[in-house]
SELUMNU-381461 format. One record per residue: residue number from 1; residue in one letter; y, z, x of N, C-alpha, C in turn. Coordinates in nm, 3 decimals, decimal comma. Example, Ala and Ser with C-alpha at 12.3 -4.5 7.8 and 13.67 -1.06 7.14 Angstrom:
! residues 2
1 A -0,569 0,780 1,319 -0,450 0,780 1,230 -0,330 0,780 1,320
2 S -0,225 0,708 1,285 -0,106 0,714 1,367 0,003 0,787 1,290
//
This chain:
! residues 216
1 X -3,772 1,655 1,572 -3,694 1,578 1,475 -3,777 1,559 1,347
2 X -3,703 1,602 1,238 -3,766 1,559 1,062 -3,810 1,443 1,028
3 X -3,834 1,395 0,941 -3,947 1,252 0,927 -3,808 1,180 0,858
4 X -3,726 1,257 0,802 -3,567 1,209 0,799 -3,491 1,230 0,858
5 X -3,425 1,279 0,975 -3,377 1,277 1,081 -3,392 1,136 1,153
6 X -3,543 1,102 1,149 -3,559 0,997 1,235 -3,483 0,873 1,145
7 X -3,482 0,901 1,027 -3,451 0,796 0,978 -3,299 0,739 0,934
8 X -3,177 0,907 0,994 -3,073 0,888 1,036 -3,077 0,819 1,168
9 X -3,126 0,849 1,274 -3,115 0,772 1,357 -3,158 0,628 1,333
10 X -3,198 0,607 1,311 -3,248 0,473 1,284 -3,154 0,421 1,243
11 X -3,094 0,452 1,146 -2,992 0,381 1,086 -2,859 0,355 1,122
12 X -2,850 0,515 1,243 -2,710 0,479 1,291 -2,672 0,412 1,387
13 X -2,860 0,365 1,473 -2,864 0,281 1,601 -2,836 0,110 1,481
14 X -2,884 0,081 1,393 -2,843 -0,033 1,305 -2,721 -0,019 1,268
15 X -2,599 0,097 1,226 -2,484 0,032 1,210 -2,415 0,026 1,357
16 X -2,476 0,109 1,430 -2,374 0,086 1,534 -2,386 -0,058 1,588
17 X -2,553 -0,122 1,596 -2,541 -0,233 1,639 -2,470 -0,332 1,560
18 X -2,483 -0,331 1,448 -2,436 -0,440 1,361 -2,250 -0,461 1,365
19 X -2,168 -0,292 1,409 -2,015 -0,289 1,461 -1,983 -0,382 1,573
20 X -2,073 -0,340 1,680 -2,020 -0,379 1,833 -2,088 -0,566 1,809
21 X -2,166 -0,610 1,671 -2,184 -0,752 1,678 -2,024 -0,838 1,629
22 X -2,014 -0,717 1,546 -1,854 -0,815 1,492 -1,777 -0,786 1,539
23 X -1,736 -0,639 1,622 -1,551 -0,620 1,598 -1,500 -0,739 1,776
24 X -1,377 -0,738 1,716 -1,336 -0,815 1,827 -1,215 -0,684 1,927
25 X -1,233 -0,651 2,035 -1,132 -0,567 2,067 -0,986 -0,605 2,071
26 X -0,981 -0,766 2,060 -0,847 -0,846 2,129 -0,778 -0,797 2,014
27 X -0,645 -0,765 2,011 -0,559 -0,747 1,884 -0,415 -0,810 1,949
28 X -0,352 -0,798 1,845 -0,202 -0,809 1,878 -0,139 -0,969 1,913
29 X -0,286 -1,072 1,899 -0,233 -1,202 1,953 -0,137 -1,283 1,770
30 X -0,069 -1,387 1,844 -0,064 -1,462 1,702 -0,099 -1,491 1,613
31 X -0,226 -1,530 1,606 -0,359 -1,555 1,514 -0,391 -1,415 1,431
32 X -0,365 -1,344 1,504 -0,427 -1,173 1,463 -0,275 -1,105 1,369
33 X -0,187 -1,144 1,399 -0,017 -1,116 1,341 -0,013 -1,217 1,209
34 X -0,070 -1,330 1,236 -0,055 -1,428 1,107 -0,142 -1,369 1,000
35 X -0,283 -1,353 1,062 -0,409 -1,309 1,004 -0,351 -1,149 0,908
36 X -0,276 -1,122 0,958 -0,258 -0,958 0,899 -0,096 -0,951 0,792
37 X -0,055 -1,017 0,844 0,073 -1,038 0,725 0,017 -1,145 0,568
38 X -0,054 -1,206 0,634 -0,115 -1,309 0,547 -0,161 -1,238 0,413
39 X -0,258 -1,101 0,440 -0,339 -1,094 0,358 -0,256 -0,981 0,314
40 X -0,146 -0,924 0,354 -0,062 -0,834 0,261 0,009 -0,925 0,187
41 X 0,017 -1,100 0,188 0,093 -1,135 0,069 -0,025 -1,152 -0,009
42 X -0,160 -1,238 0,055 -0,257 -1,203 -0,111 -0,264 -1,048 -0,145
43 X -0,245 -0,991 -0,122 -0,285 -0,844 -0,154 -0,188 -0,827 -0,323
44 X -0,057 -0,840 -0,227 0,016 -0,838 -0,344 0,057 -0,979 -0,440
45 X 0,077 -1,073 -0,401 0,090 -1,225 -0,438 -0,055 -1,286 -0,524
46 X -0,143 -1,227 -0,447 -0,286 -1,341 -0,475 -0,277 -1,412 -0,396
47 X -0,396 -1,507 -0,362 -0,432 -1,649 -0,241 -0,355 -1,716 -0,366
48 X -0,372 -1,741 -0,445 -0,315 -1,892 -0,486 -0,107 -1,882 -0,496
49 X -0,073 -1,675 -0,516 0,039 -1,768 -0,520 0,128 -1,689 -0,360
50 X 0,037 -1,719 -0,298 0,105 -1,713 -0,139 0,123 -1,842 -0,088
51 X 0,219 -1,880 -0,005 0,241 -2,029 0,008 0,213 -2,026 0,163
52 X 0,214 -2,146 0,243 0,211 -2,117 0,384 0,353 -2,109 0,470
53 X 0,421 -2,161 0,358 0,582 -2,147 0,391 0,584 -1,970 0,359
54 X 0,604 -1,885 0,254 0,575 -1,758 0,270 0,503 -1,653 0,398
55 X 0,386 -1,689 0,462 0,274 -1,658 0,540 0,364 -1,677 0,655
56 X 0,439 -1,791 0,690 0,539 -1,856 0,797 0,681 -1,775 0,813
57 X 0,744 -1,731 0,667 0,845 -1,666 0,681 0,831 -1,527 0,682
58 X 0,699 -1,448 0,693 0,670 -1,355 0,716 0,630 -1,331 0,916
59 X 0,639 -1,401 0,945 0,605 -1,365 1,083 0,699 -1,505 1,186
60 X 0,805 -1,508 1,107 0,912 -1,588 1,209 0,862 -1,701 1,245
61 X 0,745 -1,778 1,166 0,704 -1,904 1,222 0,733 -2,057 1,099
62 X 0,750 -2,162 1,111 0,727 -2,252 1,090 0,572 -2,266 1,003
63 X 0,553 -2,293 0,870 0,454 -2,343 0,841 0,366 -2,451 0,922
64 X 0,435 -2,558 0,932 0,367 -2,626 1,005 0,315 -2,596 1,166
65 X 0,347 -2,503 1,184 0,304 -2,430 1,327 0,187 -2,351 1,321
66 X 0,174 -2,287 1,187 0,048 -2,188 1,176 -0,081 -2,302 1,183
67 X -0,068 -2,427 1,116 -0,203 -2,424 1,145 -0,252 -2,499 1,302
68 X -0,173 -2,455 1,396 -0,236 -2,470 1,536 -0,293 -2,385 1,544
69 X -0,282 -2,259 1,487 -0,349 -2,124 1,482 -0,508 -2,172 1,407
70 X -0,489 -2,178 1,289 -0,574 -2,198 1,187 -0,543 -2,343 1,075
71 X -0,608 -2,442 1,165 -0,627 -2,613 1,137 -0,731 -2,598 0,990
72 X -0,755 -2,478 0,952 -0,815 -2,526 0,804 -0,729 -2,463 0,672
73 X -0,613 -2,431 0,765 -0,506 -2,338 0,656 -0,555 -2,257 0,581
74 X -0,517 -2,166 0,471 -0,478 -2,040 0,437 -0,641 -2,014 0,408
75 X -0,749 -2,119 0,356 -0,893 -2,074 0,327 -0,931 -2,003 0,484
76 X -0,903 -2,049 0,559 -0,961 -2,035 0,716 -0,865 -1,912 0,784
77 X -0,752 -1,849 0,724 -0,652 -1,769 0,756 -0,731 -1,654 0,619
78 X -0,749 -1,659 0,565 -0,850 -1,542 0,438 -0,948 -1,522 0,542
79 X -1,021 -1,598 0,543 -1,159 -1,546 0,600 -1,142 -1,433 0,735
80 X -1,072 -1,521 0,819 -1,010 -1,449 0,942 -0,897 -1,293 0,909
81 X -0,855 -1,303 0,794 -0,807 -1,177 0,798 -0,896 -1,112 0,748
82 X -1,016 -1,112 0,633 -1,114 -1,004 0,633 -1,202 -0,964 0,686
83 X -1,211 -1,063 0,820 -1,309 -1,053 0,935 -1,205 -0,898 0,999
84 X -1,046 -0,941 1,030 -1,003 -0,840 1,107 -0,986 -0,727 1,005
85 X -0,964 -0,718 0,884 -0,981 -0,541 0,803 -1,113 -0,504 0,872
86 X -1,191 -0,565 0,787 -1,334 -0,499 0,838 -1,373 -0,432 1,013
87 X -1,351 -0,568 1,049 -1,313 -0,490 1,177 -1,237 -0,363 1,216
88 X -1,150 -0,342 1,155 -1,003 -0,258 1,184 -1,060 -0,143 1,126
89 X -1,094 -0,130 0,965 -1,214 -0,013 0,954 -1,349 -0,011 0,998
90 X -1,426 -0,073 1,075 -1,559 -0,020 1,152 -1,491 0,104 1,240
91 X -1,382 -0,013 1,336 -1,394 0,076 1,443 -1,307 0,226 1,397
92 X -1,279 0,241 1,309 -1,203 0,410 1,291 -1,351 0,496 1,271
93 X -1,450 0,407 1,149 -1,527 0,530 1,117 -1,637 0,477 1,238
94 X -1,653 0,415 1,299 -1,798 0,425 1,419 -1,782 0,518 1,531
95 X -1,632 0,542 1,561 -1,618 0,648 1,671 -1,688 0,722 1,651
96 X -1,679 0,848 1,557 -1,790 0,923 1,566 -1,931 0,926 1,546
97 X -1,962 0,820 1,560 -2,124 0,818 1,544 -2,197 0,813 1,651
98 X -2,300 0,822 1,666 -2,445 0,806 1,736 -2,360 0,987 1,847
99 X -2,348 1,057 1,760 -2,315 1,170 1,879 -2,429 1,257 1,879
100 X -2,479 1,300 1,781 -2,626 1,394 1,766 -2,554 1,495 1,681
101 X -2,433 1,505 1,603 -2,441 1,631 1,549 -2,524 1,612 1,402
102 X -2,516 1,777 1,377 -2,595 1,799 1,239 -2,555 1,727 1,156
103 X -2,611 1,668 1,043 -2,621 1,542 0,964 -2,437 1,542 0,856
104 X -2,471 1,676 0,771 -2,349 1,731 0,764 -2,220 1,721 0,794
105 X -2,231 1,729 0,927 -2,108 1,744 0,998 -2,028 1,579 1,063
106 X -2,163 1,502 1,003 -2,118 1,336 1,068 -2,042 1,280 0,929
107 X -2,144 1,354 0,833 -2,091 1,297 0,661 -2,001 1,307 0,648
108 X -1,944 1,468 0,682 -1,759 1,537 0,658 -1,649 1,388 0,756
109 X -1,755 1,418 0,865 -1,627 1,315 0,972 -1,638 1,152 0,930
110 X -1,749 1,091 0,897 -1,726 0,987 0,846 -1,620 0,968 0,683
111 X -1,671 1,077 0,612 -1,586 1,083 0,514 -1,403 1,085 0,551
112 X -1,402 1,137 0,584 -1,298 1,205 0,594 -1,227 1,080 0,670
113 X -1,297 1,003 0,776 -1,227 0,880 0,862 -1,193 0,751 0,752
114 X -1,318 0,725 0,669 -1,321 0,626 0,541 -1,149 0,670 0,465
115 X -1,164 0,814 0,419 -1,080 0,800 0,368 -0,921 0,837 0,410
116 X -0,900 0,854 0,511 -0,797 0,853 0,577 -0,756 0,672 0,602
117 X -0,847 0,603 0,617 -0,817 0,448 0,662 -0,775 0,389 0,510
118 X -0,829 0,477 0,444 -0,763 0,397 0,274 -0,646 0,415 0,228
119 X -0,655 0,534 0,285 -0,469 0,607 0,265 -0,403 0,502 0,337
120 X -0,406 0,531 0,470 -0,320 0,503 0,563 -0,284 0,334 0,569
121 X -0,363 0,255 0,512 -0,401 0,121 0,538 -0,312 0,013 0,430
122 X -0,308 0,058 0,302 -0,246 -0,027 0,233 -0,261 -0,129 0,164
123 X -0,171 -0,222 0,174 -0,202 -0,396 0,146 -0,348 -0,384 0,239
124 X -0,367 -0,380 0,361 -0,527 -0,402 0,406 -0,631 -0,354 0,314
125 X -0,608 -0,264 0,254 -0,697 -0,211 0,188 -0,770 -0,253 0,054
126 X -0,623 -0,293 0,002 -0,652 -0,363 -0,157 -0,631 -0,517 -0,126
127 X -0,646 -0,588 -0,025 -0,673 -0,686 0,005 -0,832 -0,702 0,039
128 X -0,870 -0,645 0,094 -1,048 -0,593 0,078 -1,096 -0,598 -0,050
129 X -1,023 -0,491 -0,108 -1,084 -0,515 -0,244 -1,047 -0,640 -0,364
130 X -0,963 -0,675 -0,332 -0,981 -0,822 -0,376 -1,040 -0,920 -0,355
131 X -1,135 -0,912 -0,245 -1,206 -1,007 -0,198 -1,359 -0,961 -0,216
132 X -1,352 -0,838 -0,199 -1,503 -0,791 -0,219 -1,569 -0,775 -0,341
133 X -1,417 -0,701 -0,429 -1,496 -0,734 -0,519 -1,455 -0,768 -0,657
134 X -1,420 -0,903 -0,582 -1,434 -1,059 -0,663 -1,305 -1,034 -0,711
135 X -1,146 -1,002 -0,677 -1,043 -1,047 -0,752 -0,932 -1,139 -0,732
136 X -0,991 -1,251 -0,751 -0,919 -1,342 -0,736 -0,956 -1,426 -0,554
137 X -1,032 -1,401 -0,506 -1,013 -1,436 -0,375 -1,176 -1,487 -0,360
138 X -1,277 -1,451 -0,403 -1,415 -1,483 -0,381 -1,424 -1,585 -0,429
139 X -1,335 -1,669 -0,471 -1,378 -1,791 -0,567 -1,334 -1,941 -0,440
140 X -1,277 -1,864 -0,350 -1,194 -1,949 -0,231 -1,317 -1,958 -0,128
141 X -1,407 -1,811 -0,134 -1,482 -1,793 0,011 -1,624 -1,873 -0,038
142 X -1,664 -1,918 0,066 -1,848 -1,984 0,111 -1,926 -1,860 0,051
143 X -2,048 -1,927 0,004 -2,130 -1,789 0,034 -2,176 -1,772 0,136
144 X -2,195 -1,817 0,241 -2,228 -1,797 0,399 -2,107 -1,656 0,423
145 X -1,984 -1,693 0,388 -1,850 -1,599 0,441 -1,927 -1,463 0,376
146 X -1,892 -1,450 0,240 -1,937 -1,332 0,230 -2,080 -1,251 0,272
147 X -2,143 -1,308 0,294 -2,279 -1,271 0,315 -2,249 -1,168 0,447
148 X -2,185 -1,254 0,515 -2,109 -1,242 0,642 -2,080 -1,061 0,655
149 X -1,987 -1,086 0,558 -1,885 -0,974 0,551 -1,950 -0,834 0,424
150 X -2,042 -0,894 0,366 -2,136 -0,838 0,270 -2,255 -0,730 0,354
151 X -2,318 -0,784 0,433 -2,438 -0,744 0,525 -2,357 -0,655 0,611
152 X -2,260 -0,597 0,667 -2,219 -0,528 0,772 -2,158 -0,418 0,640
153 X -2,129 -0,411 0,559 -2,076 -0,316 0,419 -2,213 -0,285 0,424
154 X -2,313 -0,341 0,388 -2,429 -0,278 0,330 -2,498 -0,211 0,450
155 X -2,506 -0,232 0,582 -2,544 -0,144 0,639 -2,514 -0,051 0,673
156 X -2,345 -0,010 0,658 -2,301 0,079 0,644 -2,313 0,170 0,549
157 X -2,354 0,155 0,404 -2,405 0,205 0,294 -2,520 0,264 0,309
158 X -2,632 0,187 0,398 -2,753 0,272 0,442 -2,718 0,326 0,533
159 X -2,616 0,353 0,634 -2,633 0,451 0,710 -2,591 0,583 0,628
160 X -2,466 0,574 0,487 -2,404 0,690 0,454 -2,553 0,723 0,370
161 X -2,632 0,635 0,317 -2,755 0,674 0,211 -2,825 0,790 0,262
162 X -2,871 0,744 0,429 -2,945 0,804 0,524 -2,908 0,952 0,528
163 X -2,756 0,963 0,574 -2,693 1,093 0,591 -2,691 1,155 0,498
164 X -2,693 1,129 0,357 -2,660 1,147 0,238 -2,835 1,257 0,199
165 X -2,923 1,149 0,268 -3,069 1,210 0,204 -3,100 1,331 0,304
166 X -3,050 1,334 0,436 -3,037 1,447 0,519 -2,974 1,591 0,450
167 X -2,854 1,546 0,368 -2,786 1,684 0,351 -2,835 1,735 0,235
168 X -2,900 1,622 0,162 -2,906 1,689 0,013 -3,023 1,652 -0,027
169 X -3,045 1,554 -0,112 -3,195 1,517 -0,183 -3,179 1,414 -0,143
170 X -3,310 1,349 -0,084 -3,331 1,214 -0,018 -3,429 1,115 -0,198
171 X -3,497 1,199 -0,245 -3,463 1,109 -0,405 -3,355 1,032 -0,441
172 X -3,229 1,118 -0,427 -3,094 1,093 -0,491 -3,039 1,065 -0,404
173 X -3,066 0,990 -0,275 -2,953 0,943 -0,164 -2,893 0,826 -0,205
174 X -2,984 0,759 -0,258 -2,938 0,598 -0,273 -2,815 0,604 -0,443
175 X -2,833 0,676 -0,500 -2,714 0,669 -0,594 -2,608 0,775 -0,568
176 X -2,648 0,878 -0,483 -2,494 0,941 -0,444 -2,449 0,908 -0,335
177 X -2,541 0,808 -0,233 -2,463 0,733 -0,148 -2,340 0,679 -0,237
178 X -2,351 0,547 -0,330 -2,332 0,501 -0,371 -2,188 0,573 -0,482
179 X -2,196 0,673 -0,496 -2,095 0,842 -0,541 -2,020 0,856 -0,458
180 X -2,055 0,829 -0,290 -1,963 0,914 -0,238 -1,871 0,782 -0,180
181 X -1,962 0,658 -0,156 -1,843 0,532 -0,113 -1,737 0,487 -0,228
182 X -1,796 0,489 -0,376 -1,677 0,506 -0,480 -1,567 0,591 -0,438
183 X -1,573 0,724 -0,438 -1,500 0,808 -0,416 -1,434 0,780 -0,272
184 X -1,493 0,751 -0,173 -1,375 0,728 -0,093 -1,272 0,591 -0,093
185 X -1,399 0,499 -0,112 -1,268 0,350 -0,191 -1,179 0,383 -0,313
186 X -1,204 0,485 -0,391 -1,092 0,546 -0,453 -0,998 0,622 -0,452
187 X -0,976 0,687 -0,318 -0,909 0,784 -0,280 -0,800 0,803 -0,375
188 X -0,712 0,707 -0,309 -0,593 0,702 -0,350 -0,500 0,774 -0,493
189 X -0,636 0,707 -0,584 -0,606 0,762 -0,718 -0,663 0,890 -0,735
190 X -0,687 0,958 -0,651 -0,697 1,129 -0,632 -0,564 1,184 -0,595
191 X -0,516 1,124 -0,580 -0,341 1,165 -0,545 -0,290 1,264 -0,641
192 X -0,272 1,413 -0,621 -0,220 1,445 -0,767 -0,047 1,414 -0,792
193 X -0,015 1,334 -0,647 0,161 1,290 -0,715 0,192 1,224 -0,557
194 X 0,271 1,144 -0,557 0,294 1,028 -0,452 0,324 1,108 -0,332
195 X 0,396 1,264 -0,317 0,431 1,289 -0,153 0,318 1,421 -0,164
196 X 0,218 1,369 -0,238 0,080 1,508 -0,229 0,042 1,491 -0,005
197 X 0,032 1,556 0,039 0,005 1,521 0,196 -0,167 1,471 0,192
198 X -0,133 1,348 0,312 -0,231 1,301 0,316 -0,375 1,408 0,308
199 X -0,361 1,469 0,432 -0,471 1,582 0,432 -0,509 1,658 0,324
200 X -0,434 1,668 0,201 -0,468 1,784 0,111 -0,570 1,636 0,008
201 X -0,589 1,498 0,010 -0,638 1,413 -0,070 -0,744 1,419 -0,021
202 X -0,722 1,419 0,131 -0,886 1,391 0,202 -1,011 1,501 0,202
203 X -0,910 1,625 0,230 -0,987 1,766 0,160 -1,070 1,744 0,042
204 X -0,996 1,692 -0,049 -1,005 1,698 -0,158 -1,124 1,619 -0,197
205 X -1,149 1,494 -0,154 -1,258 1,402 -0,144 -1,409 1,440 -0,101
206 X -1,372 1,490 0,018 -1,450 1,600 0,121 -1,561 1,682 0,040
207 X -1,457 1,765 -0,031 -1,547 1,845 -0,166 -1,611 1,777 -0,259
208 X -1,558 1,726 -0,274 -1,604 1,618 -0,419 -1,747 1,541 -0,347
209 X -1,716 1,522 -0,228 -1,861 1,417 -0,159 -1,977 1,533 -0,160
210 X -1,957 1,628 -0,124 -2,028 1,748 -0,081 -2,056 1,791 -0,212
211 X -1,990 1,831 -0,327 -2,072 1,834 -0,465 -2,162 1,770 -0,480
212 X -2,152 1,601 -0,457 -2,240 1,529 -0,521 -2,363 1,544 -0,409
213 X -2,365 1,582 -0,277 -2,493 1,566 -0,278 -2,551 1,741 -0,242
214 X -2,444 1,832 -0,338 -2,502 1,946 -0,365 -2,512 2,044 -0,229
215 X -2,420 1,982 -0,183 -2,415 2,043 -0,023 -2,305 2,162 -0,001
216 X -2,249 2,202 -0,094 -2,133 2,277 -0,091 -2,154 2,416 0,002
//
């Protein structure tokens, strides 16, 4: 093993640990149905103009019923739904990891999982990014919360850095890491027209990641 090799591993035994510390496997309960309709009305609404009567008439409940769920209302219903995105994307792109293939071939499949979950995801998606980074929703969260939800992003960033300095120049890992997670949180707007097929965007990304770290 390379003196960077070791230092993919290293990194992918740290994101994997840092996945299996947060994700929760339970899905599908009430809390988790409130938690996920919730943050498709901030997504599109904003936290301030989602109401809990809204949040309530989105999932057949009574306002005053949700907060048996969540007794600190909609601040404590945010947090809990970006606990479950995050969650919801670990576990798509961690499947393939810690397998041993060539460095390459983990980049294509992590890529390619990142950006398939951006497509496919939606309101989850740009509800993330409203919170991460800072629109309209960070002004609601602790800094304890984000730190939270900050530190499991960033180790995921060093694991793509890691893979990144494997395929191409380990000088230039840390800013085309940083190239290739733009590009997949941007997918979308690679679209060259709304019924372009999913697969021909993700291709498309694929290359574009592999330019930048000269891996073509």
């Amino acid at each position: 093993m390379t003196a960077h090799a070791s230092v993919v591993a290293d990194e992918r035994a740290r994101f994997v640990a840092s996945v299996r510390d947060l994700t929760d496997p339970v899905k599908g309960t009430t809390r988790h149905r409130v938690a996920t309709e919730a943050m498709s009305l901030f997504a599109r609404k904003g936290y301030g103009g989602a109401s809990m009567r809204e949040i309530g008439a989105a999932v057949g409940m009574q306002a005053a019923s949700i907060y048996g769920h969540f007794p600190l209302g909609k601040k404590q219903i945010l947090i809990d739904g970006l606990l479950d995105i995050l969650d919801d994307f670990l576990v798509v792109v961690v499947e393939p990891v810690a397998t041993g293939r060539p460095a390459r071939e983990e980049l294509v499949d992590l890529v390619t999982r990142h950006v398939g979950w951006r497509l496919d995801k939606g309101d989850m998606s740009l509800a993330w990014d409203a919170a991460y980074f800072g629109l309209g929703m960070t002004e609601v969260l602790e800094d304890r919360h984000m730190a939270a939800l900050i530190a499991v992003v960033d180790q995921y960033r060093s694991y793509i850095t890691a893979l990144v300095g494997e395929v191409g120049d380990p000088a230039e890992a840390a800013g085309t890491a940083r190239a290739v997670m733009s590009l997949c949180d941007t997918s979308d707007r690679l679209r060259l027209g709304p019924d372009e097929p999913r697969e021909d965007v993700v291709a498309r990304v694929v290359t574009l990641v592999l330019r930048c770290c000269r891996a073509e």
